[in-house]
Residue frames as a rotation matrix with the C-alpha (Angstrom) as fourth column:
UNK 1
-0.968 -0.231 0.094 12.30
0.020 -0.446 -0.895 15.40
0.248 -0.865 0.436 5.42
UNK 2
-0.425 0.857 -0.290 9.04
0.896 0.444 -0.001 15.40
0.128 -0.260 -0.957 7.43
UNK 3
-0.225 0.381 0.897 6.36
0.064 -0.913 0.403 18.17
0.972 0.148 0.181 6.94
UNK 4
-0.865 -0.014 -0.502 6.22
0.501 0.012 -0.865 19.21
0.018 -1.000 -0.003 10.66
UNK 5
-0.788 0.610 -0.080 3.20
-0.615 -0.786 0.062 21.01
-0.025 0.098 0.995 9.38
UNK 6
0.270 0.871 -0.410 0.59
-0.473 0.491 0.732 18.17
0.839 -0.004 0.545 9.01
UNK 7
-0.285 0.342 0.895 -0.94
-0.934 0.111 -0.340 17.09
-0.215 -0.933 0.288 12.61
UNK 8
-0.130 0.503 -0.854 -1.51
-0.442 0.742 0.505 13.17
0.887 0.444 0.126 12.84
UNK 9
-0.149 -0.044 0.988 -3.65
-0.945 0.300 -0.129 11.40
-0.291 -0.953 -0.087 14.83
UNK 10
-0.886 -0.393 -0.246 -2.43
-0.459 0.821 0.340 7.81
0.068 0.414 -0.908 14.37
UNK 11
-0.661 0.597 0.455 -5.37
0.254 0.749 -0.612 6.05
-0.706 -0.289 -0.647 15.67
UNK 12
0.079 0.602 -0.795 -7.45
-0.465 -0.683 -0.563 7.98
-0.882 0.414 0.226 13.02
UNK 13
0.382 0.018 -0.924 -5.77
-0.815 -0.465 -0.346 7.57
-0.436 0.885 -0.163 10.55
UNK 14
-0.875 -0.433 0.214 -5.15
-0.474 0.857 -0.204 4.08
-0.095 -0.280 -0.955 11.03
UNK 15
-0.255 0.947 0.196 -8.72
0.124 0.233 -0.965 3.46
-0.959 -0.222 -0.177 11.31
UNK 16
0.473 0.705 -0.527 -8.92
-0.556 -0.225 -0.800 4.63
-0.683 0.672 0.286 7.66
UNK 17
-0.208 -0.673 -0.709 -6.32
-0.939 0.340 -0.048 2.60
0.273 0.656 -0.703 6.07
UNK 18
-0.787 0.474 0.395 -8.61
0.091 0.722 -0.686 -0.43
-0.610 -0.504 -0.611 7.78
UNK 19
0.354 0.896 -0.267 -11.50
-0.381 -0.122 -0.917 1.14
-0.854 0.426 0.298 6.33
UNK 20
-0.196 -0.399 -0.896 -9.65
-0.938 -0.190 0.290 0.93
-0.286 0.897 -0.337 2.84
UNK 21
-0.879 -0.108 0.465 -9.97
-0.156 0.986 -0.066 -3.01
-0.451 -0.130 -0.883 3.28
UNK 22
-0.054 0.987 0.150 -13.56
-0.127 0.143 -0.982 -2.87
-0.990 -0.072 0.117 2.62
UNK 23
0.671 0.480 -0.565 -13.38
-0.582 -0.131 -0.802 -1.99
-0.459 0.867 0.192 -1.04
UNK 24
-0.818 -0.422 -0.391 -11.74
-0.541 0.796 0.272 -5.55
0.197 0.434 -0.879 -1.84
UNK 25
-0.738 0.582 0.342 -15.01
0.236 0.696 -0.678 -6.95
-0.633 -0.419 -0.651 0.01
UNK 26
0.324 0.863 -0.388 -17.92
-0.421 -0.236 -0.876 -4.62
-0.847 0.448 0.287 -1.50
UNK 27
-0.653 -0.120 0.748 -18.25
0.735 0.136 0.664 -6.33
-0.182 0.983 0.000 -5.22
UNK 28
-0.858 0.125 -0.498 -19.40
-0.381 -0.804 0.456 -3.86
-0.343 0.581 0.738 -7.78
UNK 29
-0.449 0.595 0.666 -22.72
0.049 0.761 -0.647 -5.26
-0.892 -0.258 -0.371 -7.72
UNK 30
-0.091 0.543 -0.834 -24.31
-0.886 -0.426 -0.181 -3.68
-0.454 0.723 0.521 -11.33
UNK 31
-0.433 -0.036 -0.900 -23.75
-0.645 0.710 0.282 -6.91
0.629 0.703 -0.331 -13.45
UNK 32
-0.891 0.443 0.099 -25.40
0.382 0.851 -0.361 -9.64
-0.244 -0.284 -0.927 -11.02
UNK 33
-0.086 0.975 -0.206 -28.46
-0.590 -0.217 -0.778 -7.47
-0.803 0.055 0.594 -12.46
UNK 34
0.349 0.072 -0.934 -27.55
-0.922 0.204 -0.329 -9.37
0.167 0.976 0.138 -16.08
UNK 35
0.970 0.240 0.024 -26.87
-0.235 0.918 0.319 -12.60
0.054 -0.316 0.947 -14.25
UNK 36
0.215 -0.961 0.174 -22.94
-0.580 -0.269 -0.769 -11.94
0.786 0.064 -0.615 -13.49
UNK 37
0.784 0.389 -0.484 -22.56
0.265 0.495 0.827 -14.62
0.561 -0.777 0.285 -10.68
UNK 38
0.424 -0.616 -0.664 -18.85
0.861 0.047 0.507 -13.03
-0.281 -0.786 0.550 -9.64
UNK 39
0.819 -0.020 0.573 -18.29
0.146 -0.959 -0.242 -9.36
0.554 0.282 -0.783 -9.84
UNK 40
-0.274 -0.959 -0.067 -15.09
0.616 -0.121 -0.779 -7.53
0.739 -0.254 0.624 -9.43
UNK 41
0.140 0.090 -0.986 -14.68
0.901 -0.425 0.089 -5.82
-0.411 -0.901 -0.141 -6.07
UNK 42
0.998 0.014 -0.055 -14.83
0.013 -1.000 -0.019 -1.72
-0.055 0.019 -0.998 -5.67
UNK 43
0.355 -0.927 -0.121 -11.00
0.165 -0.065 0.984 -2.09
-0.920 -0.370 0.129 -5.37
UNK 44
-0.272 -0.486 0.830 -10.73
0.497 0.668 0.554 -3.76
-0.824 0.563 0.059 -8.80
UNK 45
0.478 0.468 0.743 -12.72
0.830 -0.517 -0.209 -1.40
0.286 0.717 -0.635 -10.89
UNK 46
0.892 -0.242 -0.383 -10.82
-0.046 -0.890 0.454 1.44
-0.451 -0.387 -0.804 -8.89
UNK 47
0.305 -0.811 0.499 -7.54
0.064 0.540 0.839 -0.11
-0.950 -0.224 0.217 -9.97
UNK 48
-0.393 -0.374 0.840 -8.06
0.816 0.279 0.507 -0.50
-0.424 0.884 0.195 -13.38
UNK 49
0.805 0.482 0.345 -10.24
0.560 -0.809 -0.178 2.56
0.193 0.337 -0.922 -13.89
UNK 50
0.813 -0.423 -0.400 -7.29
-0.127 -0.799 0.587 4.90
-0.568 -0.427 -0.704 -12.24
UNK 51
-0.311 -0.938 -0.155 -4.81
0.136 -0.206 0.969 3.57
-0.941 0.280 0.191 -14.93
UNK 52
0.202 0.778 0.595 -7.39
0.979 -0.182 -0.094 4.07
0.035 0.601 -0.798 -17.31
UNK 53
0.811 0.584 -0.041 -7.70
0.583 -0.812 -0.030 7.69
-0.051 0.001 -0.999 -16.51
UNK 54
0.294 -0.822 -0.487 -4.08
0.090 -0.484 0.871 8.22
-0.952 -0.300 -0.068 -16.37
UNK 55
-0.633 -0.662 0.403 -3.85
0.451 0.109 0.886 7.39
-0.630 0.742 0.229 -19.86
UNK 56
0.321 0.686 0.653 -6.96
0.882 -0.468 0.058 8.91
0.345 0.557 -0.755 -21.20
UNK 57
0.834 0.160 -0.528 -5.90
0.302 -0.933 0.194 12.28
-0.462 -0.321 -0.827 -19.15
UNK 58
-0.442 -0.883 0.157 -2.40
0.272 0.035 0.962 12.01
-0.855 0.467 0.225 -21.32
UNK 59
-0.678 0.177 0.714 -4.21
0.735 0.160 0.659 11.50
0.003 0.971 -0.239 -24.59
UNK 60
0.426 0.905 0.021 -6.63
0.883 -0.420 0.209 14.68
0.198 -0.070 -0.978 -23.35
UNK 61
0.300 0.055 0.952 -4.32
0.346 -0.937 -0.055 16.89
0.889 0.346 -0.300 -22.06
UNK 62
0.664 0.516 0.542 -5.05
-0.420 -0.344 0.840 16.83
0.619 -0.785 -0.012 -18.53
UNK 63
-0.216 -0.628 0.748 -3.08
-0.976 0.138 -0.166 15.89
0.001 -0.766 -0.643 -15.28
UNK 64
0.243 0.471 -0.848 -2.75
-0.517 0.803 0.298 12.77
0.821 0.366 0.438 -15.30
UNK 65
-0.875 -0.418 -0.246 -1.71
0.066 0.400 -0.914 12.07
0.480 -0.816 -0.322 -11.92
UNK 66
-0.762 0.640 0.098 -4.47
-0.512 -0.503 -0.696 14.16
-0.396 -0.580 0.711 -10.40
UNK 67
0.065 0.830 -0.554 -7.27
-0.895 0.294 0.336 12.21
0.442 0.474 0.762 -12.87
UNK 68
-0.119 -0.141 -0.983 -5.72
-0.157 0.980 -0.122 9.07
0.980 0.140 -0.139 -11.99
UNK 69
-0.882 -0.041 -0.470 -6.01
0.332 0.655 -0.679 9.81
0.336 -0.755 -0.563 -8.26
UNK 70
-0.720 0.606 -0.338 -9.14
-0.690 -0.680 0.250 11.18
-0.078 0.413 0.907 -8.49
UNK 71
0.082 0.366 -0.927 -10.02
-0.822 0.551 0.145 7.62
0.564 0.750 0.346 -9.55
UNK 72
-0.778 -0.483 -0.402 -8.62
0.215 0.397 -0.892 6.14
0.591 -0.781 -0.205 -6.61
UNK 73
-0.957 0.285 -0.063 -10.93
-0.051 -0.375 -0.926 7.81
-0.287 -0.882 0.373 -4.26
UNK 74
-0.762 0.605 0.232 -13.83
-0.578 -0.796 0.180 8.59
0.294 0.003 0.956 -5.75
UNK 75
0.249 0.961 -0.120 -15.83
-0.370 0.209 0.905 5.43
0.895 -0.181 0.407 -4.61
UNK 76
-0.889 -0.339 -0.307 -14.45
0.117 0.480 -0.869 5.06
0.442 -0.809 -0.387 -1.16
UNK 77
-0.395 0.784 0.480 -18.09
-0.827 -0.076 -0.557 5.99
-0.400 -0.617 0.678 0.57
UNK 78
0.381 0.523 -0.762 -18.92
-0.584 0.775 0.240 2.25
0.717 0.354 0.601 -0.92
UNK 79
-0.660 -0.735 -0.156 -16.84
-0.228 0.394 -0.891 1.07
0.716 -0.552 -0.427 2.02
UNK 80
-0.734 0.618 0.283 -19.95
-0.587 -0.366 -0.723 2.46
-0.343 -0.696 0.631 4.02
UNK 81
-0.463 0.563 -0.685 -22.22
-0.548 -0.789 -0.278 2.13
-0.696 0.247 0.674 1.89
UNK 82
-0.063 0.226 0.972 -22.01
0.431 0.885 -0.177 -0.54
-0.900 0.408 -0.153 -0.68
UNK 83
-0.984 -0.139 -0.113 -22.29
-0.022 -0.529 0.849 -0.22
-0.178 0.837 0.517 -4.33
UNK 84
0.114 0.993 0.042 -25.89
0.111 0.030 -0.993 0.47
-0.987 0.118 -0.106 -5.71
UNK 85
-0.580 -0.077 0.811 -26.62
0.731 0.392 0.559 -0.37
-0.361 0.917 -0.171 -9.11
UNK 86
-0.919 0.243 0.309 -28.67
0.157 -0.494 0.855 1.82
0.361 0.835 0.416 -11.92
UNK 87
-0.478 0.876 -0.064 -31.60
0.026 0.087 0.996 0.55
0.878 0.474 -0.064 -11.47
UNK 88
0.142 0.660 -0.738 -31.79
0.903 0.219 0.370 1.05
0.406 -0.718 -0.565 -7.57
UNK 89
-0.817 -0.340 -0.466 -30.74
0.437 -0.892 -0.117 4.72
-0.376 -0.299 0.877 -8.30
UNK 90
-0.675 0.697 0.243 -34.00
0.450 0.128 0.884 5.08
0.585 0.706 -0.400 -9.79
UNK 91
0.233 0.252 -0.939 -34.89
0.680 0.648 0.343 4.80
0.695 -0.718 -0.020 -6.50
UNK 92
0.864 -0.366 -0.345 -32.88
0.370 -0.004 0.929 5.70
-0.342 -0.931 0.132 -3.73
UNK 93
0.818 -0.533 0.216 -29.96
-0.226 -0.644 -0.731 8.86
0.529 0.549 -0.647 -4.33
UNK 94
0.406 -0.827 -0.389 -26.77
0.884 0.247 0.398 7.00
-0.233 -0.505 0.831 -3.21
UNK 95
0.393 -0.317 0.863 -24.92
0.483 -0.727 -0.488 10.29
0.782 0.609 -0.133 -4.84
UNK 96
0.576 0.160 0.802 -25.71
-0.585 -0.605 0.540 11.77
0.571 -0.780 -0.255 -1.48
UNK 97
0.861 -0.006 0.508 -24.78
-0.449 0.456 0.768 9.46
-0.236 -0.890 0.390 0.63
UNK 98
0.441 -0.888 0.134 -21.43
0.846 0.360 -0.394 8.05
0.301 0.287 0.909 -0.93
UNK 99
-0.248 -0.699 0.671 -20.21
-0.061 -0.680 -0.731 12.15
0.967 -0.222 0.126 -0.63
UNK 100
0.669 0.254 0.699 -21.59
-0.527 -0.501 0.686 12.62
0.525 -0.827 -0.202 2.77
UNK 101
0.913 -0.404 -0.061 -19.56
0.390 0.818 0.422 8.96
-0.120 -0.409 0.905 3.76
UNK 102
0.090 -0.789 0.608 -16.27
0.738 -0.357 -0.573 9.90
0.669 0.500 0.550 1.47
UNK 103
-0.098 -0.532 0.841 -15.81
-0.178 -0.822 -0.541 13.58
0.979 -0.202 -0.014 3.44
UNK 104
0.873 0.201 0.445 -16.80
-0.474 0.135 0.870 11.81
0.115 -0.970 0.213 6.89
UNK 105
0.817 -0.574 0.053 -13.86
0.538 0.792 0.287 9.37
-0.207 -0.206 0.956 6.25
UNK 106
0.258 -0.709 0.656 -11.52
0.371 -0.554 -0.745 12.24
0.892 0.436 0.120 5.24
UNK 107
0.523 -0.332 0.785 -11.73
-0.757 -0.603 0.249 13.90
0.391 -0.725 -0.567 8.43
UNK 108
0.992 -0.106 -0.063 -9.71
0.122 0.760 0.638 10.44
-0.020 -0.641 0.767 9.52
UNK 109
0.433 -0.692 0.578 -6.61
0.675 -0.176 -0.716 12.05
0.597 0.700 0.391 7.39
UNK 110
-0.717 -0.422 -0.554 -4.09
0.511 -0.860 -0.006 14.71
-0.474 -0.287 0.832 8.85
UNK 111
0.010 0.915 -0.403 -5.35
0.539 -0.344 -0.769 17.81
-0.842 -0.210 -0.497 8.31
UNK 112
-0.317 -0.260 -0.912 -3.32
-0.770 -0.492 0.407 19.27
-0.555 0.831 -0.045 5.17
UNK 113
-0.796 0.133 -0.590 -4.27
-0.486 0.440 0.755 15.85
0.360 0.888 -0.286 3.08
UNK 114
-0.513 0.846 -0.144 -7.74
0.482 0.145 -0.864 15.62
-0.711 -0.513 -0.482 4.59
UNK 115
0.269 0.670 -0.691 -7.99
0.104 -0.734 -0.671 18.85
-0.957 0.108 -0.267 2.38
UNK 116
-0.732 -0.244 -0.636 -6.14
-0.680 0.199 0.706 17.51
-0.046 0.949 -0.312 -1.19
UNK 117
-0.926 0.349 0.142 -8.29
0.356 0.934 0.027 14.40
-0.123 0.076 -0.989 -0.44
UNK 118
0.006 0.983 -0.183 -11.75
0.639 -0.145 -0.755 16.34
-0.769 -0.112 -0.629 -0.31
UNK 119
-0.114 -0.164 -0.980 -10.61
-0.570 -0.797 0.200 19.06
-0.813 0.582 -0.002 -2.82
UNK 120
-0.713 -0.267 -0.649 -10.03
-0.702 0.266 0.661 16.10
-0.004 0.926 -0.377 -5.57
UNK 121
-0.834 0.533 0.144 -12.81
0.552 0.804 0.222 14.20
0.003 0.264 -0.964 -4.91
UNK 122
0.298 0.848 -0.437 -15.41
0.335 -0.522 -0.785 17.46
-0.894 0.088 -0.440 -4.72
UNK 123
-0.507 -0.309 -0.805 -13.65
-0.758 -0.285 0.587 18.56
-0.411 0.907 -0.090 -8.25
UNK 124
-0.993 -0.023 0.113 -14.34
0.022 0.926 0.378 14.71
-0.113 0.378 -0.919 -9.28
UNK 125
-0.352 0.934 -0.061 -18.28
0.726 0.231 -0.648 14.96
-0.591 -0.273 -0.759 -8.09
UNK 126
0.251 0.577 -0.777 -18.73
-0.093 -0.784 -0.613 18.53
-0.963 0.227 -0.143 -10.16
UNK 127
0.171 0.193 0.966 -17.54
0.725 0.639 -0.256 17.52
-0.667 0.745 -0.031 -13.36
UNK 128
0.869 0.250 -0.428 -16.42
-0.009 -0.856 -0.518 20.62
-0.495 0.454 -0.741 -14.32
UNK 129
0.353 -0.888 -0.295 -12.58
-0.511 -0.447 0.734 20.11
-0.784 -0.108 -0.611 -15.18
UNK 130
-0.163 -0.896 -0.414 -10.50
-0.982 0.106 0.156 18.44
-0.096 0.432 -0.897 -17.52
UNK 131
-0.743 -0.669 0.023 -9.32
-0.515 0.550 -0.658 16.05
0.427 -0.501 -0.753 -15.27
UNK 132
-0.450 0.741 0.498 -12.78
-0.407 0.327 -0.853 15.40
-0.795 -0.586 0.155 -13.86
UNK 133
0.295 0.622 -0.726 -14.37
-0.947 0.292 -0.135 14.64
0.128 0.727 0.675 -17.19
UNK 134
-0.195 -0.566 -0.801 -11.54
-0.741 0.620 -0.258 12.25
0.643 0.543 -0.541 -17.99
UNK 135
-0.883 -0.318 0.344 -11.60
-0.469 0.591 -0.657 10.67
0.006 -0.741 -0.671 -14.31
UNK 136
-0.294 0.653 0.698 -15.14
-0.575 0.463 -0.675 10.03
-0.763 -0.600 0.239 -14.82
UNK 137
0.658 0.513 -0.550 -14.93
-0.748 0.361 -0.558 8.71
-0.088 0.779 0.621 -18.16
UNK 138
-0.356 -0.679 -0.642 -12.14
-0.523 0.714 -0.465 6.37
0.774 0.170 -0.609 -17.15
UNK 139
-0.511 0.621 0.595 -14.92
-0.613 0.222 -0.758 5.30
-0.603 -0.752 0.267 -14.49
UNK 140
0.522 0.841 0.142 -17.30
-0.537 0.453 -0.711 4.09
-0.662 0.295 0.689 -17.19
UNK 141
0.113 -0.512 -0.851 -14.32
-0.878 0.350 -0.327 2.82
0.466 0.784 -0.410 -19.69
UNK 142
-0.820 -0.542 0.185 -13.34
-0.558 0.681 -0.475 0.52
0.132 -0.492 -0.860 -17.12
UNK 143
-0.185 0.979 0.091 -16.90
-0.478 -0.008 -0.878 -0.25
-0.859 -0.206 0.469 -16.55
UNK 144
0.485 0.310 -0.818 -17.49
-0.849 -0.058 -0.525 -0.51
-0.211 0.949 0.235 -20.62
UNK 145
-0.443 -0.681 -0.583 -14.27
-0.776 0.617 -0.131 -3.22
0.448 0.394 -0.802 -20.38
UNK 146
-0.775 0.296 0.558 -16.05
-0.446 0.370 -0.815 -5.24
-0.447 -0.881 -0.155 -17.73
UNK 147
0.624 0.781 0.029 -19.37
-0.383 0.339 -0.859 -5.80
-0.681 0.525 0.511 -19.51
UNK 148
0.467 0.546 -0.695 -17.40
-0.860 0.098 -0.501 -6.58
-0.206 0.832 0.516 -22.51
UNK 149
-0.650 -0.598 -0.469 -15.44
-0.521 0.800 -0.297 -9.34
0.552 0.051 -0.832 -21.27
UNK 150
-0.380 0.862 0.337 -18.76
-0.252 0.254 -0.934 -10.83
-0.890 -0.439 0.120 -19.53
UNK 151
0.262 0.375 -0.889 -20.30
-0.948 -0.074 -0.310 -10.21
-0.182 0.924 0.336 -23.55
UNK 152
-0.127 -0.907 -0.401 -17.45
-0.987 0.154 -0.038 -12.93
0.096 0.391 -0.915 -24.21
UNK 153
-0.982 -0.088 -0.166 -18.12
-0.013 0.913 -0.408 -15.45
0.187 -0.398 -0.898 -22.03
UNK 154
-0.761 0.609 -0.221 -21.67
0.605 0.791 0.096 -15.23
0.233 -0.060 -0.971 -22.42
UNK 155
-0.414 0.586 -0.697 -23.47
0.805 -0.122 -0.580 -12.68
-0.425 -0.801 -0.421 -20.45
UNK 156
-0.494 0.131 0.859 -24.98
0.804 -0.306 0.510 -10.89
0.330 0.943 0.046 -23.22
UNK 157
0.205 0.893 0.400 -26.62
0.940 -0.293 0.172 -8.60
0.271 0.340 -0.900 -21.27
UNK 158
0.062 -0.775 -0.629 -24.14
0.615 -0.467 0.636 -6.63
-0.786 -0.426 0.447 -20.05
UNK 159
-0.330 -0.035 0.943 -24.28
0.934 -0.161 0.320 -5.12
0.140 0.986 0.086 -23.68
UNK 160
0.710 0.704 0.007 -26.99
0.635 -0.644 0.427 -2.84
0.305 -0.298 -0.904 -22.02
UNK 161
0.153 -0.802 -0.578 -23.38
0.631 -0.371 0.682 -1.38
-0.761 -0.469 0.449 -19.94
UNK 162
-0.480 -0.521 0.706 -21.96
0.856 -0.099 0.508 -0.51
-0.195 0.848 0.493 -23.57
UNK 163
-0.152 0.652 0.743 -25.10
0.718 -0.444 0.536 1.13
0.679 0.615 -0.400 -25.25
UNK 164
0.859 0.508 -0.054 -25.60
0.458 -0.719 0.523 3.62
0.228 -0.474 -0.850 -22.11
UNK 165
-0.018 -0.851 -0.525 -21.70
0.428 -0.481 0.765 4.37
-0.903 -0.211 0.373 -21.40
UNK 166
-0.233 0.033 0.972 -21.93
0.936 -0.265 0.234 5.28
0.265 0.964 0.031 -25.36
UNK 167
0.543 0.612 0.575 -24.43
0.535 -0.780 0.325 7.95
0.647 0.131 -0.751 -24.58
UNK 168
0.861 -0.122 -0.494 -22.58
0.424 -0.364 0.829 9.09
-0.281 -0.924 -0.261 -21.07
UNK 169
0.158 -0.987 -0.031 -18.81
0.941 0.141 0.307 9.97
-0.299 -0.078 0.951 -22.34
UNK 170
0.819 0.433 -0.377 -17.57
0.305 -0.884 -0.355 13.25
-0.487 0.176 -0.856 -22.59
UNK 171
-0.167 -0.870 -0.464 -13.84
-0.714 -0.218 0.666 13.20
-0.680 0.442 -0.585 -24.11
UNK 172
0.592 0.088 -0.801 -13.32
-0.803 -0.021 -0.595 12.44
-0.070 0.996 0.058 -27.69
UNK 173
-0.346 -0.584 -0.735 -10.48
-0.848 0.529 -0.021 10.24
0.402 0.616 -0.678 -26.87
UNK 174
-0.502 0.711 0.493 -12.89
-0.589 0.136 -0.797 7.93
-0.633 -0.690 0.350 -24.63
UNK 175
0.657 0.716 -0.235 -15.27
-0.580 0.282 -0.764 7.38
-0.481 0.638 0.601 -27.71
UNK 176
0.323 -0.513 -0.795 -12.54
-0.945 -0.136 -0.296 6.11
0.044 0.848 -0.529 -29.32
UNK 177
-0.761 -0.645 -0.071 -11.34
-0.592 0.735 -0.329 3.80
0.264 -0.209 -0.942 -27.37
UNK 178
-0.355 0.542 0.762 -14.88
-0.439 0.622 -0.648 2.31
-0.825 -0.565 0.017 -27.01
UNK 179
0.707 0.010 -0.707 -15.31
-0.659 0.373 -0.653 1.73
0.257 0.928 0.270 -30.82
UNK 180
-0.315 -0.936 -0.158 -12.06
-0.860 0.352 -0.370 -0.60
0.402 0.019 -0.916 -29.70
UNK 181
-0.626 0.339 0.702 -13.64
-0.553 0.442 -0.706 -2.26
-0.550 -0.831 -0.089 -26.56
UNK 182
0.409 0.896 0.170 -16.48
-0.759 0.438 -0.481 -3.34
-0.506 0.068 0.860 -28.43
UNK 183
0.855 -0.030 -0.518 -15.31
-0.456 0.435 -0.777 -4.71
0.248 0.900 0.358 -31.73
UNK 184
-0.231 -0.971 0.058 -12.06
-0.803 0.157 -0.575 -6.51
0.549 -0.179 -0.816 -29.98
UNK 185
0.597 0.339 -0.727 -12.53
0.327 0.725 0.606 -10.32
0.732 -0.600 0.322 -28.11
UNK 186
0.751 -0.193 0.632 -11.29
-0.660 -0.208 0.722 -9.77
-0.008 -0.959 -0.284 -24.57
UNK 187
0.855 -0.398 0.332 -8.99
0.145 0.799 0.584 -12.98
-0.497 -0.452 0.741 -25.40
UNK 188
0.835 -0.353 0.423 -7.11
0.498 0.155 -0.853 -11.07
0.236 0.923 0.305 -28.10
UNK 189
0.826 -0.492 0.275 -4.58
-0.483 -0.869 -0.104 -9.06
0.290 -0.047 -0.956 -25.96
UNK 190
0.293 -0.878 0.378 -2.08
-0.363 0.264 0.894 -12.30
-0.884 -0.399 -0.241 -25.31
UNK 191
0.925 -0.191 0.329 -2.24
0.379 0.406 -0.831 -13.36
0.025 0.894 0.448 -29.57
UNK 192
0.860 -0.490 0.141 1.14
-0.011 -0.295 -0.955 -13.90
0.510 0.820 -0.259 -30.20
UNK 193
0.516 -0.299 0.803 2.09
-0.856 -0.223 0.467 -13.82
0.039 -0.928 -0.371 -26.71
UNK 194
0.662 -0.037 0.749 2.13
-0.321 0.889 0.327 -17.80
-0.677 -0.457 0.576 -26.68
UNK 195
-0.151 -0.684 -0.713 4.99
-0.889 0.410 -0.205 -19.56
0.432 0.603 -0.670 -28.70
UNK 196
0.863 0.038 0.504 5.07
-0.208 0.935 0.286 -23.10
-0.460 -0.352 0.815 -28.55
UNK 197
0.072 -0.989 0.126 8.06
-0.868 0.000 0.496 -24.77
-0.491 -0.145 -0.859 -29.30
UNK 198
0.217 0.017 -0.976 8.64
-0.679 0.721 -0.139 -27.13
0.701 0.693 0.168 -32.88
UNK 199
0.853 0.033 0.520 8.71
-0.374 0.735 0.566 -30.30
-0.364 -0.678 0.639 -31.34
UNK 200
-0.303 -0.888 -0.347 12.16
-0.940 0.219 0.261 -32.27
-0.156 0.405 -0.901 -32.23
């Protein structure tokens, strides 16, 4: 049945499901710093990070719906914005500007999930919960996989990814699974997969 309580204004909110398009364009620019020549889009790291976080918020405790969508959102203000690597946060506080973008594009939402949308992504930015740890350590796992399929095929410096997510994680089962990431080839999850057929 329809919630006769949430107010929509279509064009709005139309205008953000458009916006949403962007984060297949914006690539995730951090690795063309280690000579990556095709980064995954903001979409793709959102994607795999958000089933990431569903399964790390299982293995933690935590909602795992709410971590996983958490993960979903938190880098829409790169739509705006672009992504900004490490080394041009040195620099120049995107932090700011990604939330300031992210709650400008909420107000495109009805008005009851304007306010789940801004609630779970200001939970997501303070790092205080659970669910927020997890969501942001299934931010840098997903991250940590990236670099180390790049390692694989060469781009050794991406390593640099590893050795600082190391220091950055805050859930126990996290660490774990990066002692995995590392010491695993990226080609080993279809062994066994392939059968070939005795020949006659």
């Amino acid at each position: 049945m329809r919630d006769k309580n949430i107010c929509v204004d279509k064009k709005e909110l139309t205008k953000f499901l458009f916006e949403l398009g962007q984060m297949w364009r914006v690539k995730h620019c951090g690795f063309t710093v280690a000579g990556v020549a095709n980064s995954e889009s903001i979409a793709e790291h959102s994607y795999r990070a958000a089933e990431i976080a569903f399964i790390l918020a299982k293995m933690e405790g935590a909602n795992p719906y709410k971590t996983s969508f958490m993960v979903l959102i938190h880098d829409n203000g790169e739509a705006r914005i672009n992504d900004a690597h490490c080394i041009v946060r040195c620099y120049i506080n995107t932090d700011k500007g990604e939330r300031k973008v992210a709650l400008d594009q909420f107000k495109r939402l009805p008005n009851n999930i304007e306010k789940d949308f801004k609630e779970v992504y200001l939970e997501f930015e303070d790092r205080k919960t659970l669910e927020a740890k997890c969501a942001k350590d299934a931010d840098y796992l997903e991250q940590a996989v990236v670099a180390k399929e790049q390692i694989d095929i060469g781009y050794k410096g991406c390593r640099d990814w590893i050795i600082n997510i190391k220091k950055a994680l805050m859930t126990d089962s996290t660490k774990e699974l990066l002692l995995e990431i590392e010491n695993m080839d990226r080609n080993e999850w279809y062994s066994g997969l392939k059968k070939m057929k005795k020949q006659k």
